[in-house]
C-alpha positions in Angstrom: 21.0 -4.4 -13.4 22.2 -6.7 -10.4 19.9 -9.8 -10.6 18.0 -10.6 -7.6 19.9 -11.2 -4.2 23.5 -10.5 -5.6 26.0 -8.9 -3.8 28.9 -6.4 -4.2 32.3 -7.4 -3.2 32.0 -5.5 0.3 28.9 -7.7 1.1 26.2 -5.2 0.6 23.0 -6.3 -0.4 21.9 -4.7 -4.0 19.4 -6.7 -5.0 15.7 -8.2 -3.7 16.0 -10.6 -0.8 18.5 -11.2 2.2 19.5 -14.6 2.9 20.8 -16.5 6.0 21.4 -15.2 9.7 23.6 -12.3 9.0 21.4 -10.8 6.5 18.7 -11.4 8.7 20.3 -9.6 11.7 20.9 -7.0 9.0 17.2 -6.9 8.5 16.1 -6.4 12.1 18.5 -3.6 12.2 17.2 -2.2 9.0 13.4 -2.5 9.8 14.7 -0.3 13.0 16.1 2.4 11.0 13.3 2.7 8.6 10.7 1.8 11.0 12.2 5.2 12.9 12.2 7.3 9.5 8.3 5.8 9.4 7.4 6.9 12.7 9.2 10.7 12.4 6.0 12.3 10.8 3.8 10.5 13.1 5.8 11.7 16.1 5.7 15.3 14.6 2.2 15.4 14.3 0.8 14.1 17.2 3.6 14.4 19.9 2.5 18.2 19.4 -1.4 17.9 19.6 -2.0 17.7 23.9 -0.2 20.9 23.6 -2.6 22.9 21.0 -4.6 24.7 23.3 -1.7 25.9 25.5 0.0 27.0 22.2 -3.2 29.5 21.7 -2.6 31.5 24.7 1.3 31.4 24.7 1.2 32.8 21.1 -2.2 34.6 21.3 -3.5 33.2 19.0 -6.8 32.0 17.6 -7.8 28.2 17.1 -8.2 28.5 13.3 -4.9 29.7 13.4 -2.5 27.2 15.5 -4.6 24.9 13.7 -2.5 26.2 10.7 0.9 24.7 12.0 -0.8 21.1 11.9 -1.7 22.2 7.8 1.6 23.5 6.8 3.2 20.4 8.6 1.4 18.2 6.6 1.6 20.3 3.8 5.1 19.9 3.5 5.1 16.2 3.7 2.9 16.6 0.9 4.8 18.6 -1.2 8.2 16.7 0.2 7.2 13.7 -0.8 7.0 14.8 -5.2 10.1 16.3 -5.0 12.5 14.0 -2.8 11.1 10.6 -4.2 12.5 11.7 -7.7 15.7 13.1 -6.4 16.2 9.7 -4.6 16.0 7.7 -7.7 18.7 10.5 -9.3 20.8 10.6 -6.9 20.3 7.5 -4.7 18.9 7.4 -1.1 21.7 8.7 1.6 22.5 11.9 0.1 18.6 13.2 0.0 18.2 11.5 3.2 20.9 12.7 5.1 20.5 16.5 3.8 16.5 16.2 4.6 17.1 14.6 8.0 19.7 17.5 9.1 17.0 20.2 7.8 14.6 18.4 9.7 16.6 18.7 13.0 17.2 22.3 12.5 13.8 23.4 11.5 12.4 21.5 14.7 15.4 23.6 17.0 13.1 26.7 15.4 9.9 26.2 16.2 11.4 25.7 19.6 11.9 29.2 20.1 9.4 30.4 18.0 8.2 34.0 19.0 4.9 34.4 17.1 2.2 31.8 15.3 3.5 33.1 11.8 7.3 31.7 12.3 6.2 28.5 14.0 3.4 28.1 10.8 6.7 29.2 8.6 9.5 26.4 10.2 6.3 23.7 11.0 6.2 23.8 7.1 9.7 23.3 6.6 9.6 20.5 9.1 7.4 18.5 7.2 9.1 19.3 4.0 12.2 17.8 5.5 10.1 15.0 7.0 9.2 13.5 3.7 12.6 12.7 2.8 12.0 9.9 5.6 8.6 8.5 4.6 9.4 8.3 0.8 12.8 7.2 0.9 12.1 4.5 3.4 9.5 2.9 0.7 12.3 3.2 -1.9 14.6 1.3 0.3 12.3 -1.3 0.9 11.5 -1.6 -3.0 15.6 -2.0 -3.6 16.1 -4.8 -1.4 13.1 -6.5 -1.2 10.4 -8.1 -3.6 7.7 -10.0 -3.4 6.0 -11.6 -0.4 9.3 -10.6 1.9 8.8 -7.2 0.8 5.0 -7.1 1.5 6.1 -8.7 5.1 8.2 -6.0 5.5 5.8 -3.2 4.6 3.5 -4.9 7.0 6.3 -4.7 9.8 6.8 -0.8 9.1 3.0 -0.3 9.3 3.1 -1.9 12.9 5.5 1.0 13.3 3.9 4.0 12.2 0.6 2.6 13.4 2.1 2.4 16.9 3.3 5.8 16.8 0.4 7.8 17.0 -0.4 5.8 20.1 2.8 6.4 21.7 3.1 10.4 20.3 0.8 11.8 22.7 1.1 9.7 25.6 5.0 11.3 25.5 3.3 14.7 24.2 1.0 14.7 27.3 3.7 13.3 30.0 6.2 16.1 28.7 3.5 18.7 29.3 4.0 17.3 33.4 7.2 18.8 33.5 7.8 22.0 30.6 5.4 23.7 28.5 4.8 22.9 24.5 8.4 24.3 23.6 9.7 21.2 25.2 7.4 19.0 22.8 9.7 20.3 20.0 12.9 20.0 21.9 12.7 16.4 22.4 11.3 16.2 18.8 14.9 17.7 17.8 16.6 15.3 20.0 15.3 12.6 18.3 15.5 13.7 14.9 19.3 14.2 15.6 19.6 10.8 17.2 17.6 9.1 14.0 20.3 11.2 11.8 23.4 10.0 13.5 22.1 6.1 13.1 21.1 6.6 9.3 24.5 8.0 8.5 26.6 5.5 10.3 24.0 2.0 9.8 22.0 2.7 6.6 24.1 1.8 3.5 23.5 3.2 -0.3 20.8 0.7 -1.6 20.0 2.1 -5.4 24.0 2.0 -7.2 24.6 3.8 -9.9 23.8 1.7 -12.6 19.9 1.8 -11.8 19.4 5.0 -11.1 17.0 7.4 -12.8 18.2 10.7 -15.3 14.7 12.3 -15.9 14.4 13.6 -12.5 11.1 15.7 -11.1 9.9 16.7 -15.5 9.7 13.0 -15.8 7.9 11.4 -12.6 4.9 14.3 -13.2 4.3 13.3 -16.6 4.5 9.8 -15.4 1.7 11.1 -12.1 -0.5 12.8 -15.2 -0.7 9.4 -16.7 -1.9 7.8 -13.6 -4.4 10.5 -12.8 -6.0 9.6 -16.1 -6.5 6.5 -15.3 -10.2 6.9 -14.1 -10.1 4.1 -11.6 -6.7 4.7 -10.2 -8.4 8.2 -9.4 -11.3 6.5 -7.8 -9.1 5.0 -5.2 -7.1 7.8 -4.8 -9.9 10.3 -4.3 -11.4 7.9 -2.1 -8.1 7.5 0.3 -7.8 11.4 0.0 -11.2 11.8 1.5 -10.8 9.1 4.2 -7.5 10.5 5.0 -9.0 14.0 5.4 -12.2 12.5 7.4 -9.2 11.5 10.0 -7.1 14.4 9.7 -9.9 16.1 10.8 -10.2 14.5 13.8 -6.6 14.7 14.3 -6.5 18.8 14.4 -10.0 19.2 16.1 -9.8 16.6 19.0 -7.4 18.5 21.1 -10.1 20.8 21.9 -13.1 19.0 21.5 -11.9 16.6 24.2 -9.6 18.9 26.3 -11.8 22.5 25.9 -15.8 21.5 25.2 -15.6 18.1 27.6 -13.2 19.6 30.2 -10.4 16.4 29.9 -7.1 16.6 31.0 -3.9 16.5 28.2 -3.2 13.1 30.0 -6.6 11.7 29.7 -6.9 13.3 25.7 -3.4 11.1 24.9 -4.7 8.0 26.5 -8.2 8.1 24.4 -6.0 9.4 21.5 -3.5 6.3 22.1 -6.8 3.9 22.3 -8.0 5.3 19.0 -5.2 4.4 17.2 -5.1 0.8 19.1 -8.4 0.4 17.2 -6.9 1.2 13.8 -4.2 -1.0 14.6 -5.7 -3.7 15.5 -8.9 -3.5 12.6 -6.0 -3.2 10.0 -4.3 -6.2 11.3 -7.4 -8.6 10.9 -7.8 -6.9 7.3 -3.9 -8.1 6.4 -4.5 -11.7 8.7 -7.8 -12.6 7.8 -9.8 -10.3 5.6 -7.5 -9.9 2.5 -7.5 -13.3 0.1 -10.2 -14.5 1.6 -12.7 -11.2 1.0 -12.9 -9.4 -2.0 -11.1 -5.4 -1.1 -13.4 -3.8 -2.9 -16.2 -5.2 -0.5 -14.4 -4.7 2.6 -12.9 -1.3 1.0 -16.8 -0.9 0.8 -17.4 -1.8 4.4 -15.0 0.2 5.7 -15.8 4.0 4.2 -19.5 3.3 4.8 -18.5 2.9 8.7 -16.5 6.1 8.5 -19.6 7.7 7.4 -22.2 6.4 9.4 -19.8 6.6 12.7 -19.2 10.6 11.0 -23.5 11.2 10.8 -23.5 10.0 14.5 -20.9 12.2 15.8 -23.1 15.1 13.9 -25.9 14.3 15.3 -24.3 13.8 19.3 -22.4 17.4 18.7 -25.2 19.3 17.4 -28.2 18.7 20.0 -30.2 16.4 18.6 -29.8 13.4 21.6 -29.9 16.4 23.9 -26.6 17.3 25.9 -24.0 14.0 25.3 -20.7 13.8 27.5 -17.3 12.5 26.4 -18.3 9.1 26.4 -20.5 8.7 23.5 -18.6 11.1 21.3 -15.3 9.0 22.4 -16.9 5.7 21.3 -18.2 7.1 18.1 -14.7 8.8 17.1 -13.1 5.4 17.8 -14.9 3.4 15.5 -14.6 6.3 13.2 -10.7 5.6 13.9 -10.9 1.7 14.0 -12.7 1.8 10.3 -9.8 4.2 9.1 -7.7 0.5 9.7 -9.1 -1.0 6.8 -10.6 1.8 4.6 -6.8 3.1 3.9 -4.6 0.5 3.6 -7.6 -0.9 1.1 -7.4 2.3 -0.9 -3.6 2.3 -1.4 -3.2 -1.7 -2.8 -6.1 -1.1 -5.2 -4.8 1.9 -6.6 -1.2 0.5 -6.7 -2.4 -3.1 -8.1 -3.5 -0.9 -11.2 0.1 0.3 -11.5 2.5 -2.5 -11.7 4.5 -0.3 -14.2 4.7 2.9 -12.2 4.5 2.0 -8.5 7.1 4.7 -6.9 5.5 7.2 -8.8 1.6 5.9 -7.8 3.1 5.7 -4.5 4.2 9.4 -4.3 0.5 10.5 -5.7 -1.5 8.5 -3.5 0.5 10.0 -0.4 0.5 13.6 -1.7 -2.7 13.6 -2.6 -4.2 12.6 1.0 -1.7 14.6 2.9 -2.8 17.8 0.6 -6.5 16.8 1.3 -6.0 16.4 4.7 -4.2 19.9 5.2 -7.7 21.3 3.6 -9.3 19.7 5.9 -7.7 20.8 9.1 -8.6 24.9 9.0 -11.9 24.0 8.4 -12.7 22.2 11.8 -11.7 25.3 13.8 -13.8 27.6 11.5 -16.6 28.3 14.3 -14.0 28.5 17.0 -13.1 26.0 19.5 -16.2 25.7 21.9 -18.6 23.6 19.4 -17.8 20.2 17.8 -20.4 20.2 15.4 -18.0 21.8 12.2 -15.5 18.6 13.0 -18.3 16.3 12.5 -19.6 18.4 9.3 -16.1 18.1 8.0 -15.7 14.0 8.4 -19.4 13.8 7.3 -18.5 16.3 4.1 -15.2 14.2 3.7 -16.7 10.5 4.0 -19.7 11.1 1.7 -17.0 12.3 -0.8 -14.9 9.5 -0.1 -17.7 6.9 -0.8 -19.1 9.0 -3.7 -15.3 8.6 -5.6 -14.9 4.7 -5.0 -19.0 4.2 -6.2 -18.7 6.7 -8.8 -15.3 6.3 -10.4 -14.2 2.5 -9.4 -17.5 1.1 -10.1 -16.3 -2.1 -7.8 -19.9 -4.0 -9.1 -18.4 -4.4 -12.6 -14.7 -5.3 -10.9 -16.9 -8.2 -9.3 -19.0 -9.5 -12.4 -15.4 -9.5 -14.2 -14.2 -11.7 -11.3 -17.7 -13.9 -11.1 
């Protein structure tokens, strides 16, 4: 195996670190190119979500049911994710990218056109399927040619990324709905996808040669996951970031018509509270990376952070179903974004705890934890439209369902008071 930081004859970097102003100009360039395969899902989530309740009359189609093409996009990514990640380590990270990037494209074109809720559900699933190529093979890039504290900076600049995208993805999801219908949300989603393809192929070089790469393909990385699952505190974290993930996801699918249908707001002023939601997870999860982490113990502020999600959840249940009398979008906006802003440190917390445990098996670990809240979440997103879309109160039963769980897992199965006598 290359030691760290050496180099192949045509300059490529093959091992940890870049050094000196070329490979540092090859780093900007490289934390654009992954930073966009970062953002994709983001943008093909939530680009889309101004456009839900127009998407139920266009199709005819219930609530519960376009809700569906939110599930079996995030489905896919889940799914995606366990079977590219061990493809990438077989057959090294272009290939897989490049074939899941031009799938992308062309199951975006689809939904484009899509005559019926069933197709788009069918080609939305596909999409995130082909999506996950991007999201796991970024890490695994990142893990070639970085290590250390330049490749924790560098996960930190990507999470800038994919944090901003959600508050970008409406905002273009709701201007786009000025001047076409929702089709045209999945048009420009193609153009881009397309774009990000032709600047993968011709700037992102081969980072895993074939000396390091993996022969026990998808057989080996489960049995590798089974171990991990076993591992009764790496579960704890991982149920715990499932749930949380789910409490958000919920709020993701439902808020389109909670804000636009029950409180009357336009797609333009949904994307800009959308956009300030995410601001507030952005921002929280910065100060946790700045200031919180090394000086406060995670589990604490792991602690802090799911017992906001569910006491911000319980207040939301209580504004939606009656119990203050009849609330406007005001209160329920300020409780969903510190529901949002606590998502900023509960998350992030959940993932390095789990992954601290597993030094030996991080892509793998890394592959469960994201499957395992993308699955969760796609649970979660039917479940808010089950009443139909002219009450609130099942989104707030979901994220209060979702967060008690979510605190239950880290209490129950971390047990972070003995993780602190050990410290002590």
């Amino acid at each position: 195996m290359p030691e760290s930081g050496q180099r192949t004859t045509e300059g490529h970097i093959t091992g940890a670190v870049p050094a000196a102003p070329a490979a540092r100009r090859a780093g900007l360039l490289l934390v654009l190119v992954l930073g966009g395969l970062t953002a994709l899902p983001p943008l093909s989530m939530d680009m889309y979500l101004p456009a839900l309740p127009e998407v139920t009359g266009a199709l005819r189609a219930p609530a519960a049911t376009v809700q569906l093409t939110l599930t079996a996009c995030l489905a896919g990514m889940a799914l995606g994710q366990l079977v590219v990640g061990p493809m990438s380590d077989k057959w090294g990270r272009r290939r897989p990218l490049l074939a899941g990037m031009v799938v992308y494209v062309l199951a975006t074109a689809v939904c484009a056109f899509a005559p019926t809720a069933e197709l788009l559900i069918g080609f939305r699933l596909l999409q995130g399927l082909a999506g996950a190529a991007g999201i796991v093979i970024a890490r695994a890039v990142v893990r070639d040619l970085y290590d250390g504290v330049e490749m924790a900076r560098f996960f930190s600049t990507l999470m800038l990324v994919s944090g901003a995208a959600p508050i970008v993805a409406p905002l273009i999801g709701g201007q786009i709905l000025r001047i076409t219908d929702w089709r045209g949300v999945f048009h420009v989603l193609a153009v881009i996808g397309l774009l990000l393809t032709v600047v993968v192929w011709r700037s992102l070089e081969e980072t895993l040669p074939p000396g390091r790469r993996q022969q026990g393909g998808v057989g080996a990385a489960l049995r590798t996951m089974r171990g991990l699952v076993a591992d009764r505190v790496f579960a704890g974290y991982m149920l715990a970031g499932g749930f949380g993930f789910a409490t958000l996801f919920a709020y993701i699918s439902a808020s389109p018509f909670v804000v636009q249908e029950i409180y009357g707001a336009s797609p333009q002023t949904f994307s800009l509270l959308f956009g300030l939601n995410s601001v507030g997870l952005v921002v929280l999860g910065q100060i946790n990376g700045k200031l919180l982490v090394g000086r406060v113990s995670l589990d604490k502020v792991l602690a802090w952070g799911l017992g906001t999600i569910l006491l911000s959840s319980l207040a939301l249940l209580l504004m939606t179903s009656g119990v203050f009398g009849e609330v406007g979008l005001f209160p329920i906006a300020a409780g969903l974004f510190v529901l949002m802003s606590a998502m900023g440190v509960a998350l992030p917390n959940t993932n390095a705890l789990a992954l601290m445990r597993t030094p030996h098996a991080a892509g793998s670990a890394s592959a469960l934890l994201g499957t395992t809240s993308f699955l969760v979440g796609a649970v979660a997103s039917p479940l808010v439209g089950i009443a139909g879309e002219h009450t609130a109160v099942p989104m707030a039963v979901v994220q209060v369902a979702c967060g008690t769980l979510a605190l239950v897992c880290f209490l129950g199965l971390c047990r972070p008071w003995r993780t602190s006598r050990a410290e002590g």
